[in-house]
C-alpha positions as CSV (number, residue, x, y, z in Angstrom):
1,X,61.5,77.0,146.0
2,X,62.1,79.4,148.6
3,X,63.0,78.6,152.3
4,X,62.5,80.5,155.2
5,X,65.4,81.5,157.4
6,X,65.4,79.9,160.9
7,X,65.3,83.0,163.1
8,X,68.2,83.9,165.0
9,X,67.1,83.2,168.2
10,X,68.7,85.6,171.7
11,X,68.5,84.5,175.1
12,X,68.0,87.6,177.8
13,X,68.8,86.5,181.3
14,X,68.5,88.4,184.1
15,X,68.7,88.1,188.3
16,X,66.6,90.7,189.2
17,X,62.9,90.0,189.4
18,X,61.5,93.8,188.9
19,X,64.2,94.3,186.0
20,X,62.5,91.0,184.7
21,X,59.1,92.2,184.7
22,X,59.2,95.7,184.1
23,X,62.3,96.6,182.2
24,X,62.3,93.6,179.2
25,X,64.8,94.3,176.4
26,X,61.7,94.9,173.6
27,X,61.5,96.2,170.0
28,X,62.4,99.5,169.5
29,X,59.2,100.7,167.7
30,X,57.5,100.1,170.8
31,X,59.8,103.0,172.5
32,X,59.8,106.0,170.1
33,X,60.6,109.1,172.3
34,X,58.1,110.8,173.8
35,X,59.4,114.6,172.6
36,X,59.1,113.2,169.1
37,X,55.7,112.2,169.2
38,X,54.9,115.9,170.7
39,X,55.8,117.2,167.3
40,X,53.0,118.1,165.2
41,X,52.0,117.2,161.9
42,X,52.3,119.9,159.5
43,X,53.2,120.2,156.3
44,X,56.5,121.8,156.7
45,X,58.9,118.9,157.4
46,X,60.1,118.6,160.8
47,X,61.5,115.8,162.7
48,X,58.4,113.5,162.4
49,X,59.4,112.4,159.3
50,X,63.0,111.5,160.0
51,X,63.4,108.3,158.4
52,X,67.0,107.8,160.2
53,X,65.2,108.0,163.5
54,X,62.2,106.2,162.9
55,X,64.9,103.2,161.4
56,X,67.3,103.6,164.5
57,X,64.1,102.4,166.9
58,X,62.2,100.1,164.7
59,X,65.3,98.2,164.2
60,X,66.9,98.2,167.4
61,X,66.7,95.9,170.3
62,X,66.5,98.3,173.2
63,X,67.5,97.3,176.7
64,X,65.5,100.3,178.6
65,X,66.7,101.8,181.6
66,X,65.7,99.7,184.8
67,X,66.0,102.2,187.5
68,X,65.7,105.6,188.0
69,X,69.5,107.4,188.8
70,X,71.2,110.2,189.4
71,X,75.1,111.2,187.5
72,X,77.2,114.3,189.4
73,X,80.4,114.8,187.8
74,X,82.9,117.2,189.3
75,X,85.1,119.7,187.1
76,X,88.3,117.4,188.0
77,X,86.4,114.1,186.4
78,X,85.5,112.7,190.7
79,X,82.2,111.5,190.2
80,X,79.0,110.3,192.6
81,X,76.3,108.2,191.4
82,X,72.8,106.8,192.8
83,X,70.7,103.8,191.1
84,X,67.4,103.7,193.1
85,X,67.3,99.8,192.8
86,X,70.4,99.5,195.1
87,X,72.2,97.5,193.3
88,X,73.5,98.6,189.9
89,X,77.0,99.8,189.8
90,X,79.7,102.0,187.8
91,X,83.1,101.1,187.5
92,X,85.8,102.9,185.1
93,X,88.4,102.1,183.0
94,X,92.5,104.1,183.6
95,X,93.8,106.5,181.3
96,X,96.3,103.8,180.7
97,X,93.8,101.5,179.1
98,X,92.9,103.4,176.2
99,X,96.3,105.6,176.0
100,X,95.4,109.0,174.8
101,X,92.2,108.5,174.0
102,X,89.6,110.3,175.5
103,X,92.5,112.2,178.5
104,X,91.3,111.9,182.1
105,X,91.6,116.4,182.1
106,X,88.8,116.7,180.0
107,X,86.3,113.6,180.0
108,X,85.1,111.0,182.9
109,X,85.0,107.3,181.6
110,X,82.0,105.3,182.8
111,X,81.1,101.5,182.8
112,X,77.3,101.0,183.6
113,X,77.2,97.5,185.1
114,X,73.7,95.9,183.2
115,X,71.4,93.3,184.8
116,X,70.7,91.5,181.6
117,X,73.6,88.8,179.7
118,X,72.7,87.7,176.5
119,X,73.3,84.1,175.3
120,X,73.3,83.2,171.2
121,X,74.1,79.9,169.9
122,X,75.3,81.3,166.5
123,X,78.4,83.5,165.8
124,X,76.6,86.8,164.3
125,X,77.4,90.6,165.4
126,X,75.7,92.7,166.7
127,X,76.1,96.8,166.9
128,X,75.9,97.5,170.6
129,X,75.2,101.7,171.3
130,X,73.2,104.2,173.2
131,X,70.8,106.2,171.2
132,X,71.2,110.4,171.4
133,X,67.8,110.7,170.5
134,X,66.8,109.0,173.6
135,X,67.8,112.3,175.5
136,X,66.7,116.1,175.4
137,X,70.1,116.7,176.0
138,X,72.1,114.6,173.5
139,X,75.4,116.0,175.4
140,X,74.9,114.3,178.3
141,X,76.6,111.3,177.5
142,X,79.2,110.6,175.1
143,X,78.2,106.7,173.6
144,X,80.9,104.2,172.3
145,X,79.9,102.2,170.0
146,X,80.9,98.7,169.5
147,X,80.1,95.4,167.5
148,X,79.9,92.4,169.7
149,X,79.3,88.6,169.9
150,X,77.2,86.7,172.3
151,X,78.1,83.8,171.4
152,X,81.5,84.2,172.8
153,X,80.8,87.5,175.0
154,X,77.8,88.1,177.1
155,X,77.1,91.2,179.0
156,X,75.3,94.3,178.2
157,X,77.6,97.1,180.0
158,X,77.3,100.2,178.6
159,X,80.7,102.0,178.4
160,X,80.0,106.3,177.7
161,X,82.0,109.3,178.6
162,X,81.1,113.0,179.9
163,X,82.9,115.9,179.2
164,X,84.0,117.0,182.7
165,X,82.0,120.2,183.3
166,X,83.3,123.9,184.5
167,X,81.1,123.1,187.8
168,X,79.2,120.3,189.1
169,X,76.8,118.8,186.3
170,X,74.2,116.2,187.6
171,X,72.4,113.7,184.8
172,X,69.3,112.3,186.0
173,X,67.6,109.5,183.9
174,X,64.1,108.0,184.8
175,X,63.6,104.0,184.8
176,X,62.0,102.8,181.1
177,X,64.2,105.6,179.2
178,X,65.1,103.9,176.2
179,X,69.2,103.2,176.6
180,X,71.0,100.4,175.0
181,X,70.5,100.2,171.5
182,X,71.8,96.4,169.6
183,X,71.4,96.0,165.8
184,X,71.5,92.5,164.6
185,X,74.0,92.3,161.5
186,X,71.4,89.8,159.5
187,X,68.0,90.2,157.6
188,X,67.5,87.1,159.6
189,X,64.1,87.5,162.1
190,X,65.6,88.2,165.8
191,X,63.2,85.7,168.4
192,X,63.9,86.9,171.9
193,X,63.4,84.3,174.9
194,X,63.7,86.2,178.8
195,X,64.6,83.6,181.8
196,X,64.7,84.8,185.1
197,X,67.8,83.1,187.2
198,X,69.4,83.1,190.5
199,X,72.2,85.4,191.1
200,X,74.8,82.4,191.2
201,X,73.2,81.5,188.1
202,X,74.1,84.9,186.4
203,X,77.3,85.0,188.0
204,X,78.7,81.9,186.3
205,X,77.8,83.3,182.9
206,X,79.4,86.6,183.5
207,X,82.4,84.2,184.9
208,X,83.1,82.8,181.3
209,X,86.2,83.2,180.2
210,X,87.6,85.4,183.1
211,X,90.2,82.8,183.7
212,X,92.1,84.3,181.2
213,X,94.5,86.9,182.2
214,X,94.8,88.5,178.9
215,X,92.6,88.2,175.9
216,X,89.8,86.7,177.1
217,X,87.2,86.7,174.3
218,X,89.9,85.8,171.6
219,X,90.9,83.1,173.7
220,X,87.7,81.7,174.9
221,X,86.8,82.2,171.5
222,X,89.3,79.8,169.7
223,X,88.5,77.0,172.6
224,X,85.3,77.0,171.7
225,X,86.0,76.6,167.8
226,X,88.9,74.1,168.9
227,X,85.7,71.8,171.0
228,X,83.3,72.3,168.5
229,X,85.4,71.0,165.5
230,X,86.9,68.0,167.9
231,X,83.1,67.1,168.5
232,X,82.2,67.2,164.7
233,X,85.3,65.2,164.0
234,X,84.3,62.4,166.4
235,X,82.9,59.4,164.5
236,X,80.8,58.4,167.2
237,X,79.2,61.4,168.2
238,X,81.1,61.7,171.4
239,X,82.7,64.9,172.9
240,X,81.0,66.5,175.6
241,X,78.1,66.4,177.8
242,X,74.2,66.8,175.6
């Protein structure tokens, strides 16, 4: 006898109404780009056929661009940005973070502050990435690529570099462009669930485990597993709140 797998069920939370409406994390079959179904059907083979495309959207979770914006980056790596909703942010990370990684001379680091953290009950992976084929320029950005946990970690900021350009470059993107890319690490069915929240709401997720000056996720990470083996050790069910 066969059973079926209990899906693995993700939890998109967001503040910000029009993000929740328009700009849902969705499937991304449902957001194949739009120079790729130009190409015409012929017999000579041509990107329509790419089955490495085609299986980098249709089994992705995409997290699509909610606002329109605007990128200039200077020759010296100074940078000037505009999100149309008024609220987004980018932040960067010091050479000293990531040591000679990447040097400050030759590319800008950016951190693009999402509105959407992710909640999973269960401790599975996911690949987190942005998707070059989203973009007629595939230079534009420079992805990293990470595997994460949101059962222990649970924002969706997307860290990219640019080469910094002889002159002034600007990057525009357009709100609904395909842009976070996360691949579940199981052949379990993914079932999304959006809620929309108050900011304070949001806030105290993003809070967990900042308490920590060093470490945070490895910490928070071995508290949890500490609480939830004292719970399961408890004869009489106690341990926390239900």
């Amino acid at each position: 006898m066969f059973w079926k797998k209990k899906p693995v069920k993700l939890i998109f939370y967001t503040s910000d109404k029009n993000t929740f409406d328009f700009f849902r994390p969705r499937l991304g079959s449902d957001m194949l780009p739009s120079w790729w179904k130009k190409i015409e059907t012929k017999k000579e083979t041509s990107m329509k056929g790419c089955v490495g495309l085609i299986h980098s959207y249709s089994n992705a979770i995409v997290i699509p661009m909610w606002s329109d914006c605007s990128i200039s980056v200077l020759s010296n790596g100074e940078y000037f940005y505009k999100f149309f909703d008024g609220v987004t942010e980018i932040t960067t990370h010091s050479q000293e973070q990531r040591g000679d990684f990447a040097p400050n001379d030759e590319y800008t680091h950016f951190k693009i502050r999402s509105p959407w953290v992710v909640h999973c009950d269960e401790d599975i992976k996911f690949v987190f990435t942005q998707n070059a084929f989203s973009f007629l320029k595939p230079d534009d950005f420079i992805p990293l690529t990470g595997v994460i946990d949101f059962k222990y970690q649970h924002s969706t900021n997307l860290n990219l570099f640019v080469k910094n350009p002889p002159v002034e470059k600007t990057v525009s993107l357009t709100a609904n462009t395909p842009f976070v890319f996360i691949y579940p690490m199981t052949e379990r069915n993914i079932e999304i669930e959006y809620r929309l929240i108050t900011i304070p709401e949001w806030d105290d997720i993003m809070k967990e485990g900042l308490v920590y000056e060093k470490n945070a996720f490895f910490r928070k990470k071995k508290l949890m597993k500490e609480l939830e083996s004292s719970k399961s050790k408890c004869p009489f069910g106690f341990g926390g709140d239900k």
